[in-house]
C-alpha positions in Angstrom: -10.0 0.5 20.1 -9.1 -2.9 18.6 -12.1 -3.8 16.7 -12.0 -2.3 13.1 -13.5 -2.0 10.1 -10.9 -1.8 7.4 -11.8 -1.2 3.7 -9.5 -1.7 0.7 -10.3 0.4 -2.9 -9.0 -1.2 -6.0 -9.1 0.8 -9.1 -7.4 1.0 -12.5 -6.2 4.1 -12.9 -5.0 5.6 -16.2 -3.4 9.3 -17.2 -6.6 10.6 -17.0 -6.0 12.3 -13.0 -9.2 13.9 -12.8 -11.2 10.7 -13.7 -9.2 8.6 -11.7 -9.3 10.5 -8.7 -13.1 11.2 -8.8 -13.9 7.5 -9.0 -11.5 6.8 -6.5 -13.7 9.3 -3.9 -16.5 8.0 -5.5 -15.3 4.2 -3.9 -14.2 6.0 -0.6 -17.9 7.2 -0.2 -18.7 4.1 -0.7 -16.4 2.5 1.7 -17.8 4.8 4.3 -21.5 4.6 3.5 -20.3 0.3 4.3 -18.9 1.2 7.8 -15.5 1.5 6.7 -13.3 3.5 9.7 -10.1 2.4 7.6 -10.0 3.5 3.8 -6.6 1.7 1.8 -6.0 2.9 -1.5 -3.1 1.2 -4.0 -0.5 2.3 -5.3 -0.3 5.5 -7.7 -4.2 5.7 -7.1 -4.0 9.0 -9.3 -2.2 7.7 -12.0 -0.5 5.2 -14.4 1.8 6.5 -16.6 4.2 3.6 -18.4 6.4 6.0 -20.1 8.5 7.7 -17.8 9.7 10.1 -19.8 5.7 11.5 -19.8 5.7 11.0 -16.0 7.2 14.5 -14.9 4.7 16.4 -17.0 2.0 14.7 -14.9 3.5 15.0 -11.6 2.8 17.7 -9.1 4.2 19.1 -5.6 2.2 17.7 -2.7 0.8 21.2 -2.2 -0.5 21.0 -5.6 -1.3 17.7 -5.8 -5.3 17.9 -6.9 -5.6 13.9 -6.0 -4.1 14.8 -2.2 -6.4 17.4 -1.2 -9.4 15.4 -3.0 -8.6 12.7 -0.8 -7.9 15.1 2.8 -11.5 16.5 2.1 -12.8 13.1 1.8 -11.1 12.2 5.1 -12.2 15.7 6.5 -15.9 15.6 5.2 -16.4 11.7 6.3 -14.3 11.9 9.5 -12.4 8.8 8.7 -8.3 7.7 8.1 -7.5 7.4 4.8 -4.1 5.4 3.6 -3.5 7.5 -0.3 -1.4 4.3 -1.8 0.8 6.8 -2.9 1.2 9.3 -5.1 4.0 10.6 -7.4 5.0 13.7 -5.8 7.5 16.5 -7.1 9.6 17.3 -4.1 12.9 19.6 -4.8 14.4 18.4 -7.8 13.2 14.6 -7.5 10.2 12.4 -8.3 9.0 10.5 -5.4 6.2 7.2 -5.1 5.0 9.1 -2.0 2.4 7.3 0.6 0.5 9.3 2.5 -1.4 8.5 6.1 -4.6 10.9 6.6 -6.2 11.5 9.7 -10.1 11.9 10.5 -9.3 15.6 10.2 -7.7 15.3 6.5 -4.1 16.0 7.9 -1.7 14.3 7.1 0.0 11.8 10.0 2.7 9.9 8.2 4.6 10.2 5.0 6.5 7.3 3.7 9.0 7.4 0.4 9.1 4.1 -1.6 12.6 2.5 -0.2 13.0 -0.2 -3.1 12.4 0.6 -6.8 11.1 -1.5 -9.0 13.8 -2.3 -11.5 13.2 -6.0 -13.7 13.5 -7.6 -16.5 11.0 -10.5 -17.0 11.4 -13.7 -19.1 8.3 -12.4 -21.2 9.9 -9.3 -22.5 8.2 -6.6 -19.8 10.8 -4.4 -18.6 10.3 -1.6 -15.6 12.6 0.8 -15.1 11.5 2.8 -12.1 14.7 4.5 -10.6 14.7 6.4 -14.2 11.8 8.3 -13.3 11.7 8.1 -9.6 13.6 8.7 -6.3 14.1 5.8 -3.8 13.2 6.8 -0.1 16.0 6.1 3.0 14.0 4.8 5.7 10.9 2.9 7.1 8.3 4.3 8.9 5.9 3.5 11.6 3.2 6.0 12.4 0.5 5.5 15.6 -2.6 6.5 14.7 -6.3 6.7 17.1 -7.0 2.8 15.3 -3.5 1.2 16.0 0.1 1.5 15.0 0.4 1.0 10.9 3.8 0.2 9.4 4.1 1.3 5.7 5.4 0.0 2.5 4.5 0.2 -0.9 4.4 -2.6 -3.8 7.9 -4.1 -4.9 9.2 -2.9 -0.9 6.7 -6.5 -0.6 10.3 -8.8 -1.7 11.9 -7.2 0.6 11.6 -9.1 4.2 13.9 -7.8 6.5 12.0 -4.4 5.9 8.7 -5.7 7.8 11.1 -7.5 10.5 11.8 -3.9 11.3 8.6 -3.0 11.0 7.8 -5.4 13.4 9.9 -5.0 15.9 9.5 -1.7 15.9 5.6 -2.1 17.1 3.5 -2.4 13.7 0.2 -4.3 14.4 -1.2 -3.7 10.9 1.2 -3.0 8.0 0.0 -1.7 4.7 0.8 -2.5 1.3 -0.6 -0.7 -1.3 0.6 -1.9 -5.0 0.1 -1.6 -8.9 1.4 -5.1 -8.8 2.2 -6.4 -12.6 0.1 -9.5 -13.9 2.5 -11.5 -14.2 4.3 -11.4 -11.0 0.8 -11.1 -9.0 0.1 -14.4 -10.6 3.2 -15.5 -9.9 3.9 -14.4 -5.8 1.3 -11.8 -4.7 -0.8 -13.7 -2.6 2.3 -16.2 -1.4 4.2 -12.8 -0.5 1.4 -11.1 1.1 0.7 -14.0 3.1 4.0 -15.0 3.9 4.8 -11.1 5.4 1.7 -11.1 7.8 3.4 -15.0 8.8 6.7 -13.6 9.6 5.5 -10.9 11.6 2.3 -11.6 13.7 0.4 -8.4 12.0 -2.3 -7.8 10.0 -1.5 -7.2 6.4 -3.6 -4.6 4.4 -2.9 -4.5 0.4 -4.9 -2.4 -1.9 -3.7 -3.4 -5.2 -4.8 -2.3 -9.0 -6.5 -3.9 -11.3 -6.9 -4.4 -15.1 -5.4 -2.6 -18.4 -4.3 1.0 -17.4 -3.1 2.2 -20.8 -0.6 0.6 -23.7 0.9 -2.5 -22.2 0.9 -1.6 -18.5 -1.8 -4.5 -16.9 -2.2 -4.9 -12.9 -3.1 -8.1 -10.5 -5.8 -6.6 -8.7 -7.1 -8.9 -5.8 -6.7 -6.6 -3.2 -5.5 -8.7 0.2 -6.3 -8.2 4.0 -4.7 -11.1 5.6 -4.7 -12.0 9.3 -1.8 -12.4 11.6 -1.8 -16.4 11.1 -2.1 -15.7 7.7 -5.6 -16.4 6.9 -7.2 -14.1 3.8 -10.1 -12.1 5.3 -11.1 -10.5 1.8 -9.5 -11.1 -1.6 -10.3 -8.2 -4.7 -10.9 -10.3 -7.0 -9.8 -9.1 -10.9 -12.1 -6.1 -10.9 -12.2 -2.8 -9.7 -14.5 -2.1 -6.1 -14.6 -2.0 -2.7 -13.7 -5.0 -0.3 -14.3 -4.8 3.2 -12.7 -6.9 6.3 -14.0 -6.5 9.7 -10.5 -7.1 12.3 -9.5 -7.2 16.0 -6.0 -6.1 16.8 -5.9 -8.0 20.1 -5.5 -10.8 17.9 -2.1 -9.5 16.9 -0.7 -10.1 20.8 -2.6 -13.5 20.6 -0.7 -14.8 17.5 2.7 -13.5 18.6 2.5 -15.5 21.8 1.2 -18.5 20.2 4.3 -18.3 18.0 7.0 -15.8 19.4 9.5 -15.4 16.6 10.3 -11.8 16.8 11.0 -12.6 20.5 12.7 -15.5 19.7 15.3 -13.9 16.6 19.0 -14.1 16.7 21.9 -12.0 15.3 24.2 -14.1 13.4 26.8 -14.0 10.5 27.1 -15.9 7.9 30.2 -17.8 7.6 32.0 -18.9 4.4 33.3 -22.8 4.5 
């Protein structure tokens, strides 16, 4: 199969789980009822918590995760792959920003821990502190799948380059990015990133982002991305919560890396101090 029919959900969730997650499946029924054979949900699609002090009380072990096995039925009942953002999952004595790859089965194929945290300070006063609530993963992870081979990543992973290189290299024809990316830096770089990472490596780029005011100051981009392997948007989000859809081939992934064959063309080097 190379023709696909990839849909991206943008929501803006808030600490109320059970809301969240029943208009999230709400949105995936919709996706479905649309033609969808690819559902992408963002980043913590269960739940935004900006205090992380409050965020183990609300996190849950992937066996209990109530937003995980809503999502599995969905897959089940509908027969379709899901991409679950991620969700904060309690595993041992950690806190991890866990994605999740479903199959038409509700199984889950892939699991992928958030490598890079998301640790700033902006100019207008926000701060994020990530790492003191959450984990960091140790490795990348490419998962084949009946639709195509899907590298994962997850939101501020997005700066990181060298990360989708590998991905890349390693086979990845569509990567995902699923996000709660801030206002102000989706303003800023979210589309110029997104863009610039299906560029670099010849794939098509899936990004389910959040949207809107989640609860005190915490505010999301929204305009959920699917971007082509030349780097042409297919759909953009917009600011508000929905479903966007984006109809793609994958053959076009060999045609733009022959056009341009950078992977094939990359060099080791050092850098050298003068």
């Amino acid at each position: 199969m190379t023709e696909i029919r990839v849909a991206c959900v943008q929501n803006t969730a808030t600490r109320d789980i059970k809301t969240n997650i029943e208009w999230v499946c709400a949105r995936i029924d919709d996706a479905v009822a649309g033609g969808a054979q690819f559902v992408a949900l963002p980043e913590t699609v269960g739940l935004i918590e900006p205090v992380n002090a409050q965020i183990p009380a609300s996190t849950y072990r992937e066996s209990d995760d109530i937003g995980l096995a809503a999502f599995r039925d969905r897959a089940r009942q509908h027969g379709v792959m899901i991409l679950v953002g991620s969700q904060l999952i309690r595993d041992g004595e950690s806190i991890f920003n866990r994605c999740f790859v479903l199959d038409s089965a509700g199984e889950i194929r892939a699991r992928y821990d958030k490598l890079h945290m998301f640790d700033i300070e902006l100019q207008n006063g926000e701060v994020y502190r990530e790492s003191d609530a959450i984990m960091h993963g140790d490795r990348a992870v490419l998962v084949e799948t009946p639709l195509g081979r899907l590298g994962l990543s997850i939101c501020y992973d997005l700066r990181f380059g060298a990360l989708y290189r590998a991905l890349a290299h390693a086979g990845a024809e569509m990567i995902t990015i699923p996000a709660a990316f801030t206002q102000t830096t989706g303003k800023a770089h979210w589309h110029t990133l997104v863009r610039a990472r299906a560029i670099e490596t010849g794939a098509f780029v899936i990004a389910p982002n959040q949207c809107g005011h989640h609860c005190d100051k915490r505010y999301s981009y929204g305009h959920s991305l699917i971007v082509d392997p030349w780097g042409e948007v297919l759909v953009d989000g917009g600011p508000e919560p929905g479903v966007v859809y984006a109809d793609i081939d994958l053959a076009q992934v060999e045609k733009v890396r022959a056009r341009i064959p950078a992977l094939k063309n990359e060099r080791p080097f050092t850098v050298e101090q003068q």
